[in-house]
C-alpha positions in Angstrom: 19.3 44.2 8.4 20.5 41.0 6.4 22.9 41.4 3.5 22.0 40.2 0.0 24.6 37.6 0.2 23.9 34.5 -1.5 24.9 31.4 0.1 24.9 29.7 -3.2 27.8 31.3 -4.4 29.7 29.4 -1.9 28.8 26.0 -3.0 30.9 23.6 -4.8 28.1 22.0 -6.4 24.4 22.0 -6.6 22.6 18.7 -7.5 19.1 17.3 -6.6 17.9 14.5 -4.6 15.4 12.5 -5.7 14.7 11.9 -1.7 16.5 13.7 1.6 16.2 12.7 4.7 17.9 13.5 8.3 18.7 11.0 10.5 19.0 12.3 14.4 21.4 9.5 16.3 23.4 6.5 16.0 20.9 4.3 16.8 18.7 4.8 13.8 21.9 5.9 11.6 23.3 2.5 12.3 19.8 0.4 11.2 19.8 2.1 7.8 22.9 1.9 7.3 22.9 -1.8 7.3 19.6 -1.7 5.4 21.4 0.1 2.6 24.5 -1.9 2.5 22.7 -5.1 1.9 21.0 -3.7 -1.0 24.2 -2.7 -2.7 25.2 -4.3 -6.0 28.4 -3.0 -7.3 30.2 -0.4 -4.5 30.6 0.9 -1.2 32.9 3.4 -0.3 33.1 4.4 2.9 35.5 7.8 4.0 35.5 8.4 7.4 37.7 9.6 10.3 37.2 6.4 12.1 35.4 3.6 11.9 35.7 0.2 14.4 35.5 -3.1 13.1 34.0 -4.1 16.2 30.9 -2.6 16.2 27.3 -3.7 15.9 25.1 -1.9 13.4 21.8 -4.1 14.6 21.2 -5.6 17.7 17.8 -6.8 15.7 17.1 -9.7 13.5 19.7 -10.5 10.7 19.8 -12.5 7.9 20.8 -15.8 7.8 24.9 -16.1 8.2 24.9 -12.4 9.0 27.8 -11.5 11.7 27.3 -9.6 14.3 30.0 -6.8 13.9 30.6 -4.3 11.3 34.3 -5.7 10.4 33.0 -9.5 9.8 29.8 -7.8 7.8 32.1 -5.9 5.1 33.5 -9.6 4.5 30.4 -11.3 4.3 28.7 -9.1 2.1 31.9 -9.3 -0.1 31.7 -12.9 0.1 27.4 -12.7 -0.6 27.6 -10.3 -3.6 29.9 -11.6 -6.1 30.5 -8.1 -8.0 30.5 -6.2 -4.8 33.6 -3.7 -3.8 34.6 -1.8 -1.0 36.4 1.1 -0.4 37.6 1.9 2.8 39.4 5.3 3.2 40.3 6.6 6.8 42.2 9.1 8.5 46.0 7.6 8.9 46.9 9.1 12.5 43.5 7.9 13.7 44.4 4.6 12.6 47.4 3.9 14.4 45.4 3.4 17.5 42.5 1.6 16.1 44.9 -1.4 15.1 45.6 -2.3 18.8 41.7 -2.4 19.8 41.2 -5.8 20.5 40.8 -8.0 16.9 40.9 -4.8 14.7 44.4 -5.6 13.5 43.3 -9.0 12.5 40.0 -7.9 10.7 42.1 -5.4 8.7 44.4 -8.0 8.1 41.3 -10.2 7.0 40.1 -7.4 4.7 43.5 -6.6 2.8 43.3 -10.6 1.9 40.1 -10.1 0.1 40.2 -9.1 -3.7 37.2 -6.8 -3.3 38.0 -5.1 -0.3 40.3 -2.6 -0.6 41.6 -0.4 2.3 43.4 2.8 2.5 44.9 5.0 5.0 44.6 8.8 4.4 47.6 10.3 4.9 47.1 13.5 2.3 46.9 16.6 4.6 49.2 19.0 6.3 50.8 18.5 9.7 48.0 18.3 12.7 45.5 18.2 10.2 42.3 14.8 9.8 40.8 13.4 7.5 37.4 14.4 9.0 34.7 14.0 6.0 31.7 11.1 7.6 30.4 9.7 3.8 28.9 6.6 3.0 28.1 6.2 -0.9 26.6 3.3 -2.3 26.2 2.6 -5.8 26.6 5.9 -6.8 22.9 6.3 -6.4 22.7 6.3 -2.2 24.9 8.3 0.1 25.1 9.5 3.8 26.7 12.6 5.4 26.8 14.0 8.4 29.3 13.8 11.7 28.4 10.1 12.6 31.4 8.4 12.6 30.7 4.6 12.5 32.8 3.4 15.3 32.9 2.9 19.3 31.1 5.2 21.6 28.7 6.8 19.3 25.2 4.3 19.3 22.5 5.8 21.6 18.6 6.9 21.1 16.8 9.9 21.1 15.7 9.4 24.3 18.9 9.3 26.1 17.7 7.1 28.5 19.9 7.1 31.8 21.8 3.9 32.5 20.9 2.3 28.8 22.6 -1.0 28.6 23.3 0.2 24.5 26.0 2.5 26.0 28.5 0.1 26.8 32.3 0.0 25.2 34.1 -2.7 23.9 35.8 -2.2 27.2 32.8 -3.1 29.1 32.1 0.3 30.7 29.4 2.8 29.7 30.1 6.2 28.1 28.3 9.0 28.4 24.9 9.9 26.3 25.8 11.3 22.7 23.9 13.7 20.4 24.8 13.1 16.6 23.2 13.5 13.1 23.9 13.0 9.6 21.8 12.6 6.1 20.6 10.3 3.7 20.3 11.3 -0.2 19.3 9.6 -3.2 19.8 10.2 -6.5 22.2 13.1 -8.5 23.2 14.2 -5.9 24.3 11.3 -4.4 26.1 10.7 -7.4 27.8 13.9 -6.6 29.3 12.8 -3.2 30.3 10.0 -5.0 32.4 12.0 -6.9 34.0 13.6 -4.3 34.5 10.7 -2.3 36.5 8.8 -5.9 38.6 12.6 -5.7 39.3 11.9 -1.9 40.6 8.2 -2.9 42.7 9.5 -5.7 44.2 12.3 -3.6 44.8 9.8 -1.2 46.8 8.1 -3.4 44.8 5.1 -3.9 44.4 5.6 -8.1 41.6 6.5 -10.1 37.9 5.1 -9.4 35.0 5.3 -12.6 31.5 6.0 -11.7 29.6 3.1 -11.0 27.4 2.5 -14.2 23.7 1.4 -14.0 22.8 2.2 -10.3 20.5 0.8 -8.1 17.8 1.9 -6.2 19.0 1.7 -2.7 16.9 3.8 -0.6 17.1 1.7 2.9 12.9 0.3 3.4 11.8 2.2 6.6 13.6 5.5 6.5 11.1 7.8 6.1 11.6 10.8 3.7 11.8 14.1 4.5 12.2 15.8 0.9 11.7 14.6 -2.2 13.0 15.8 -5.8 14.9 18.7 -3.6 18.2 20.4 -5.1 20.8 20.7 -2.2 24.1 22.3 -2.0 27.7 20.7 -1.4 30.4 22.6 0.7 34.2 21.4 1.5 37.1 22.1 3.0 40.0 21.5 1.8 43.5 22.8 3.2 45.8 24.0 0.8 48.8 21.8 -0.1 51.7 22.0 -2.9 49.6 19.6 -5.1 45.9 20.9 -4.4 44.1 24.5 -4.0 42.5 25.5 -0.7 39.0 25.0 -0.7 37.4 27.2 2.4 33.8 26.7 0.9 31.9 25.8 4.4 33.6 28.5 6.1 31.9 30.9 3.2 28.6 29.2 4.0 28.3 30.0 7.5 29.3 33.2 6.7 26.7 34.2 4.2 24.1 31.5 5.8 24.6 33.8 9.4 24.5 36.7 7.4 21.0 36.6 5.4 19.3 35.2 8.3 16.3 37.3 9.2 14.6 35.8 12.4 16.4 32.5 13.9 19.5 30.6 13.7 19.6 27.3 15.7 22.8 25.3 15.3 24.7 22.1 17.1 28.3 21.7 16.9 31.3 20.1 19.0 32.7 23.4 19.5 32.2 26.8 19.2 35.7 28.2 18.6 35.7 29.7 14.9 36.4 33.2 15.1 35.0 33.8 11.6 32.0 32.6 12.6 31.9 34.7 15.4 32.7 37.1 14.0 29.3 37.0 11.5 27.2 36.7 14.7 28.4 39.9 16.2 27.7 41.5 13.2 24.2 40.3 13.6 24.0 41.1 17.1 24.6 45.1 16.7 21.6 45.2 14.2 18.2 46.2 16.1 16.3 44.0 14.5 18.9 41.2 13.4 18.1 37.0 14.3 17.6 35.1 17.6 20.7 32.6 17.6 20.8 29.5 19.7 23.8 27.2 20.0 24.0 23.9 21.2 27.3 22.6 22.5 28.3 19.6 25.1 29.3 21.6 28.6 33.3 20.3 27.5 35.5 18.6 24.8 36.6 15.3 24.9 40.1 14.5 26.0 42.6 16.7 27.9 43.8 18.9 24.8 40.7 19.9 23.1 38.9 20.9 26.6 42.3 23.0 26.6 42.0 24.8 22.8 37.9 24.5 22.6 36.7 25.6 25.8 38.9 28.2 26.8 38.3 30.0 23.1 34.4 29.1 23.2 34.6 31.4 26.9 36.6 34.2 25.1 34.2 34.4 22.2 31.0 34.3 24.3 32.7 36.2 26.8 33.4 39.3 23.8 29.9 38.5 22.0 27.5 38.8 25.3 29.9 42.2 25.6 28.0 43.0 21.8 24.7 41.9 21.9 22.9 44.5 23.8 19.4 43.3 23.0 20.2 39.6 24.1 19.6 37.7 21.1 22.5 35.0 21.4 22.2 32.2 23.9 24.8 28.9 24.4 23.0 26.1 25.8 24.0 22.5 26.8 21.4 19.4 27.0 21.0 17.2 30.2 19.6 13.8 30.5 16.1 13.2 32.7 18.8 12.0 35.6 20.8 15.5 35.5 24.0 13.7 33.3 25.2 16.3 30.3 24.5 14.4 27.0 27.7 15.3 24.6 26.8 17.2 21.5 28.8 15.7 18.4 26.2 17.1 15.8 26.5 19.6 13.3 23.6 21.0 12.0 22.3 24.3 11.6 18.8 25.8 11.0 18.3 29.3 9.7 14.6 30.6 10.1 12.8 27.7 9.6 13.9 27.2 6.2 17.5 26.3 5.8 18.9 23.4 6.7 22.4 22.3 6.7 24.0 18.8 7.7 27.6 18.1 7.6 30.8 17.2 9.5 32.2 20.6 9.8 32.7 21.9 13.7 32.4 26.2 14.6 36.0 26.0 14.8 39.2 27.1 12.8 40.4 23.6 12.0 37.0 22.9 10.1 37.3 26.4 8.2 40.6 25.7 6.7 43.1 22.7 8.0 40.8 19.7 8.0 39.2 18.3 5.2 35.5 18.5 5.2 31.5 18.2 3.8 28.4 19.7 4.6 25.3 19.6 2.4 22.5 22.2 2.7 19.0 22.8 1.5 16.7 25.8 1.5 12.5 25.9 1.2 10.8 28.8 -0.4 8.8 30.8 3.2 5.9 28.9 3.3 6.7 26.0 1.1 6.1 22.2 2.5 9.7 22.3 2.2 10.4 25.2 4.4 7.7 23.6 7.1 9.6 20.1 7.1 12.7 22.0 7.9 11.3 24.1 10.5 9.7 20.6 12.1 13.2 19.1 12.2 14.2 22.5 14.2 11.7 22.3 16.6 11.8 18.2 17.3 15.6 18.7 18.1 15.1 21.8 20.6 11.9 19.9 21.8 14.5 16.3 21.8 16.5 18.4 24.2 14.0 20.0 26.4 12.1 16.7 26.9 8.7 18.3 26.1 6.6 17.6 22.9 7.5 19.3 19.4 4.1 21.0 18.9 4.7 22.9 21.7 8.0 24.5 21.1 6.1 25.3 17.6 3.4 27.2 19.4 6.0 29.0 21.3 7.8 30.0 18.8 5.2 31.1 16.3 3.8 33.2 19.6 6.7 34.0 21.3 10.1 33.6 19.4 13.1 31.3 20.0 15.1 32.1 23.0 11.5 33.0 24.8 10.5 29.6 24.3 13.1 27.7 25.7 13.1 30.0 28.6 9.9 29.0 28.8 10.0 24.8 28.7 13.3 24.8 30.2 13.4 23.0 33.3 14.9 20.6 35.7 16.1 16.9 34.5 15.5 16.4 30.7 16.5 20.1 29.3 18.6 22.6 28.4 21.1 24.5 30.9 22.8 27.6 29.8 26.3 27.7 29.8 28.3 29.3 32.6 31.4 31.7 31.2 34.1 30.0 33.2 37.1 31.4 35.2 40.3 31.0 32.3 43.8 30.7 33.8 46.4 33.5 32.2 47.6 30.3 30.1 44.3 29.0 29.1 43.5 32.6 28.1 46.9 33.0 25.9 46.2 29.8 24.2 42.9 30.4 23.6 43.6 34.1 22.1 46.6 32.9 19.8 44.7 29.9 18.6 48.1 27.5 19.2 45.8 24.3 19.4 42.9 25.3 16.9 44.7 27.1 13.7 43.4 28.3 10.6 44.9 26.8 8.1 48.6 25.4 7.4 50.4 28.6 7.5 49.5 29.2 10.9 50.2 25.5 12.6 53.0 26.9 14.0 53.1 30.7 13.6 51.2 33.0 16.5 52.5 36.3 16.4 50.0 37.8 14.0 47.2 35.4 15.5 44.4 35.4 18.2 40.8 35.3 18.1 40.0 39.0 17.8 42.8 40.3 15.6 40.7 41.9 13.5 38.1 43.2 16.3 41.2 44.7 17.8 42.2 46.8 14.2 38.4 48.4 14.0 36.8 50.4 16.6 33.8 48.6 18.6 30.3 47.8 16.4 27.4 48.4 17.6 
């Protein structure tokens, strides 16, 4: 059975919003955006892990003047609104390479010329460690967050249409299909992220910001709403330094959110590689009657390290959880376009039975839990609030997004049949869902992957493995379940 666990005690803070919505994609992301920076009056501060100068938040109709790319916009909406600021904070180690892509160096240049822009690299984290937070705050009355970073390589639709001429670099080439989602939140609690994103300036070194007095209203016209007058929570990570406590407040929240769950979990994330997290779900997965639990995930990571440290510990941990769950309740899926190409999964988002949701930046892995710095926000309905129904709506247009079929009839198949049951049921070929395949792990792979050398836990363990490994702690107690 579930625990009494409140998720709530894991919260940094609790605010309301006088509207809430989630925003599936780049695409749409990318329009509001815009929408909401032309409206601002006073600030925008936007703290990302990357963001490129050279993209294009519209390729629709602009206003007179308007540029085309995001680092000529920032200048000419400084240059537009007389008492207008910006504050740029981004990861430091990321930035290095962003200089040499194409005019970037000269737009940044461009930028620290301009009074009213200000820009700042974020160096203020341990060794190996990001800047990863994805928040956009305008006003202090208007915010996004989510894992949409606003740079190359992330634009594309819902549809995921094969060949879609929107999927081309700034190299000319096309990239592959991308999955992504993030918020957008007005009001108090807006305000809040606000305040956290002024404490990530300061930390940064950048000095001391006020709140912005007398905010606008700068809900972007044509976003719909999902929620309105809604309290959500706010959850960080924040690795411990000599100058700052830890904060491992999202980790927390997965823990108790996995824990009280009664019937479903559905989640998305770039990796599944936590062993905290895991460790929850097999918990869960010993009970008789504990939750269905989906999870989302692109077939590999990008690059040639993190295929090396995520995938070979996301096959250990499935590998040691199918092993525990002997009334096969957990499934690992991975969505394909209609033309058979795997669409890569850089959402984090999870749904817990029908009626918590939770939005953020944070990945299932260790770095998320503890070395990075992080935010998620979440948001609960009362079982069968209009709240609770909206959230359960969102879960089932995703899954029904990914299985190419409409939403109101993975709804029916749940209510009738239950999660896992009903994907089984609409999967299919082209547009869908594959399961994953447990691949073969090399000896290295598998000692990697076990020791956590390329995905630690916090600081302390960057470079220290003897007391590490995914299942230290399974391998102290005897076997549940």
């Amino acid at each position: 059975m579930a625990s009494n666990a409140s998720p709530d005690a894991t919260l940094w803070r609790r605010a309301t919003a006088a509207q809430f919505s989630v925003i599936i994609d780049a695409d749409d992301y990318f329009v509001h955006a815009r929408t909401a920076m032309l409206q601002a009056k006073k600030r925008i501060m936007l703290i990302g892990w990357d963001f490129d100068a050279r993209i294009k938040l519209t390729s629709g109709q602009r206003e007179p003047g308007e540029p085309e790319t995001l680092g000529e916009f920032i200048y000419w909406l400084a240059e537009r609104t007389p008492e207008l600021e910006f504050y740029l904070l981004r990861w430091d180690m990321g930035a290095l390479k962003a200089l040499f892509r194409g005019t970037t160096i000269l737009t940044v240049i461009k930028w620290m010329r301009h009074k009213r822009i200000h820009t700042k690299l974020d160096h203020k984290h341990p060794t190996g460690a990001s800047h990863h937070q994805k928040i956009m705050v305008i006003d202090d009355c208007f915010a996004f967050c989510g894992g949409i970073d606003m740079t190359g390589e992330r634009w594309d639709t819902r549809a995921h249409r094969d060949g879609d001429p929107g999927r081309t670099g700034m190299n000319g080439k096309p990239y592959k299909p991308w999955h992504d989602a993030t918020s957008a939140i007005r009001g108090e609690a807006a305000a809040a992220l606000g305040d956290l994103a002024r404490e990530r300036w300061r930390h940064a070194g950048a000095g001391e910001l006020a709140p912005v007095a007398d905010a606008c209203d700068c809900w972007p016209e044509g976003l719909a709403t999902d929620f309105h007058d809604i309290e959500i929570g706010i959850a960080r990570t924040r690795p411990l330094m000599d100058d700052q406590t830890e904060m491992r407040e999202i980790e927390a929240l997965f823990v108790a959110q996995i824990t009280a769950a009664r019937e479903t979990i559905y989640a998305e994330s770039q990796y599944f590689a936590s062993r905290r997290i895991a460790e929850a779900i097999a918990a869960r997965l010993s009970e008789p009657d504990g939750p269905e639990i989906v999870l989302v995930n692109p077939v590999s990571a990008q690059g040639w390290l993190e295929p090396l440290a995520m995938d070979t510990a996301r096959a250990r941990l499935i590998t040691a959880l199918t092993a525990r769950d002997p009334h096969g309740r957990l499934r690992l899926y991975h969505p394909y376009t209609a033309g058979g190409e795997s669409i890569y999964v850089h959402a984090k988002v999870m749904i817990v039975d029908g009626q918590t949701l939770r939005i953020g930046s944070a990945n299932m892995n260790n770095r998320s839990m503890g070395l990075d710095t992080e935010c998620d926000v979440t948001l609960t309905g009362a079982a069968g609030s209009p709240v609770a129904a909206r959230i359960a709506t969102i879960r089932d247009e995703l899954i029904a997004e990914h299985l190419g079929v409409d939403a109101e009839r993975v709804t029916a198949g749940i209510a009738a049949n239950g999660l896992i049951a009903t994907i089984e049921a609409l999967r299919g070929d082209g547009r869908s869902l594959r399961p994953y395949e447990i691949p073969d792990l090399s000896e290295v792979e598998a000692w990697l992957a076990d020791n956590e050398v390329l995905d630690p836990e916090s600081p302390s363990e960057m470079f220290e493995t003897r007391s590490r490994g995914l299942f230290r702690r399974w391998l102290r107690r005897p076997r549940e379940g």
